[in-house]
LOBADO-709027 format. One record per residue (C-alpha): residue number from 1; residue in one letter; x negated, y negated, z negated. Coordinates in steps of 0.001 Angstrom, whole numbers, plus 500000, padded with zeros to 6 digits. Example, Ala and Ser with C-alpha at 12.3 -4.5 7.8 and 13.67 -1.06 7.14 Angstrom:
2
   num   residuo     east    north       up
     1         A   487700   504500   492200
     2         S   486330   501060   492860
END
This chain:
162
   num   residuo     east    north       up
     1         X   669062   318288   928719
     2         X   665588   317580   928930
     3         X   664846   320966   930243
     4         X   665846   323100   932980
     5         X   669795   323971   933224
     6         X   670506   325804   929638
     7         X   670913   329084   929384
     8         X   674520   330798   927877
     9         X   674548   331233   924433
    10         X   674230   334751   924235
    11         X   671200   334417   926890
    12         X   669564   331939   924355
    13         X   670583   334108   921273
    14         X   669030   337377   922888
    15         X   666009   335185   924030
    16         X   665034   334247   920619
    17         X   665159   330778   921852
    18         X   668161   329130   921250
    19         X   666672   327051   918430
    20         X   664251   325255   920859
    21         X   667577   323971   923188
    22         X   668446   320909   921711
    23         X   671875   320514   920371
    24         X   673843   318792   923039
    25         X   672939   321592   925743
    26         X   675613   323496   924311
    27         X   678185   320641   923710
    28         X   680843   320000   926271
    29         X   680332   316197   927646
    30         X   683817   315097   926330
    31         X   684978   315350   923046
    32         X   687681   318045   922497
    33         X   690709   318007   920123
    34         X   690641   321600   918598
    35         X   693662   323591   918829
    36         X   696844   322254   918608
    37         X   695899   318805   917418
    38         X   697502   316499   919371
    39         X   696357   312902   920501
    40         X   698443   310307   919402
    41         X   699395   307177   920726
    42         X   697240   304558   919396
    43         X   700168   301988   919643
    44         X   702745   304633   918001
    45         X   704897   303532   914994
    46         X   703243   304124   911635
    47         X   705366   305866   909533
    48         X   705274   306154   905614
    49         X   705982   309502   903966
    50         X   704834   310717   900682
    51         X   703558   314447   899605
    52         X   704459   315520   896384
    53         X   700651   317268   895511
    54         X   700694   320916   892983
    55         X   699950   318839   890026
    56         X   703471   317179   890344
    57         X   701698   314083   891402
    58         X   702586   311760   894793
    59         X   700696   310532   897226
    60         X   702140   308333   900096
    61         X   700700   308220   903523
    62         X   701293   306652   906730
    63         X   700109   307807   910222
    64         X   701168   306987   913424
    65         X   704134   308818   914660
    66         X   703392   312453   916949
    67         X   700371   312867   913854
    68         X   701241   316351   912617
    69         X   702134   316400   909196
    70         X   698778   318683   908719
    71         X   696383   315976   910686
    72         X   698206   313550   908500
    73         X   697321   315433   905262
    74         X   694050   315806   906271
    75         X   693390   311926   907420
    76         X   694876   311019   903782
    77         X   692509   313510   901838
    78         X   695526   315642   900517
    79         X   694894   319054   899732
    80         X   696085   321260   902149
    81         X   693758   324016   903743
    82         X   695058   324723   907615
    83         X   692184   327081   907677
    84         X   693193   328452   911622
    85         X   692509   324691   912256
    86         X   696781   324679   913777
    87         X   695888   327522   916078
    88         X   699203   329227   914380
    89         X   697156   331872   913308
    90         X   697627   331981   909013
    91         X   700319   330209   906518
    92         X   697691   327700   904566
    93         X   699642   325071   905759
    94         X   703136   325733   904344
    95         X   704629   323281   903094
    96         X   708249   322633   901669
    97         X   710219   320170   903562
    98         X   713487   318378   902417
    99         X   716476   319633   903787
   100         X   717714   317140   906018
   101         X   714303   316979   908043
   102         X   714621   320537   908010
   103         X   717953   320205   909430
   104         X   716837   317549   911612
   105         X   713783   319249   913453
   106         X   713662   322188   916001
   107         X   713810   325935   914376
   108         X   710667   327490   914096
   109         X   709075   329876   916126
   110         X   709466   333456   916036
   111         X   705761   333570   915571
   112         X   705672   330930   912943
   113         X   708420   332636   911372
   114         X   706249   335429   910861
   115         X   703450   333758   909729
   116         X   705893   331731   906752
   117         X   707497   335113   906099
   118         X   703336   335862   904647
   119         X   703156   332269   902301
   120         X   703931   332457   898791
   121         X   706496   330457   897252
   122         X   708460   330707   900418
   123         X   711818   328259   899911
   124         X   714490   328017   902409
   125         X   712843   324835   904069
   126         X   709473   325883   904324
   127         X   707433   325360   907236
   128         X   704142   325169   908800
   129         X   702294   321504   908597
   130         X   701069   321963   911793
   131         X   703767   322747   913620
   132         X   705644   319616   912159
   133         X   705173   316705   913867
   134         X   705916   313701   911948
   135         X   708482   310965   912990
   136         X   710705   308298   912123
   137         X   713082   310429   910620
   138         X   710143   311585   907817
   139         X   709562   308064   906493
   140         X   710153   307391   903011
   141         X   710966   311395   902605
   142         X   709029   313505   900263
   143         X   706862   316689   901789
   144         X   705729   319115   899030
   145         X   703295   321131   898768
   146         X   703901   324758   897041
   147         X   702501   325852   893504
   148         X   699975   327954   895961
   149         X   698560   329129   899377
   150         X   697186   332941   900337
   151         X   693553   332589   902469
   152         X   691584   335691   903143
   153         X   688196   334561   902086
   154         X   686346   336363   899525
   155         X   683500   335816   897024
   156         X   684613   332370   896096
   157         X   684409   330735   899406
   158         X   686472   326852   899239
   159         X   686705   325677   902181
   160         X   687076   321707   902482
   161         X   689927   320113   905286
   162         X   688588   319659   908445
END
């Protein structure tokens, strides 16, 4: 910064001054992956899947392997909301998986569990997005996405995929 060490946010907010700091004062030197997104390797295998969208529609995609199916969603522009950005915190991520990569994949958490047990249209094979993380045993397989999600916003908030 161009000025003396920054103060803290809430120092700056209480100040009245935190609009004169500029921007990267407050931004970590490194770029940070939010929650649970994970970082992929950039020589992974890609692998093709396709999600089956709420107007009946497909869409294929293909993302390097360890992508959560959620990041992958969001890289491809497919609806899905993930609004606790994979922090395992809501169920706007469900999704309905076929069976044998249901089968195939480690049980979900108690605490995702939970979470599902909130998401309409609930199926036997439903899961979080971003707790799945995609491999080779997903390509050519079909994920779909329910008739509908739950979010908590009011007053006709839509948020966009991060």
């Amino acid at each position: 910064c161009s000025r003396a060490p920054a103060p803290s946010r809430r120092h700056a907010a209480q100040a009245g001054s935190a609009l004169s700091w500029p921007r990267h004062c407050f931004l970590p030197a490194v770029r940070v992956r939010l929650h649970q997104t994970r970082a992929t390797d950039p020589d992974a295998e890609l692998v093709e899947f396709h999600f089956k969208l709420r107007d009946g529609s497909r869409k294929t995609v293909s993302v390097p392997s360890g992508t959560s199916v959620l990041e992958a969603a969001h890289m491809n522009e497919v609806d899905l909301e993930g609004a606790c950005e994979a922090s395992l915190a809501c169920s706007t991520c469900h999704v309905i998986l076929p069976s044998e990569i249901y089968d195939a994949i480690d049980e979900p958490t108690e605490k995702e569990d939970d979470l599902l047990d909130l998401a309409p249209c609930l199926t036997a094979t439903s899961r979080l997005a971003c707790q799945v993380v995609v491999n080779e045993d997903l390509m050519g397989m079909e994920v779909e996405l329910p008739q509908m999600t739950l979010n908590f916003y009011v007053d006709g908030h839509v948020p966009s995929p991060h």
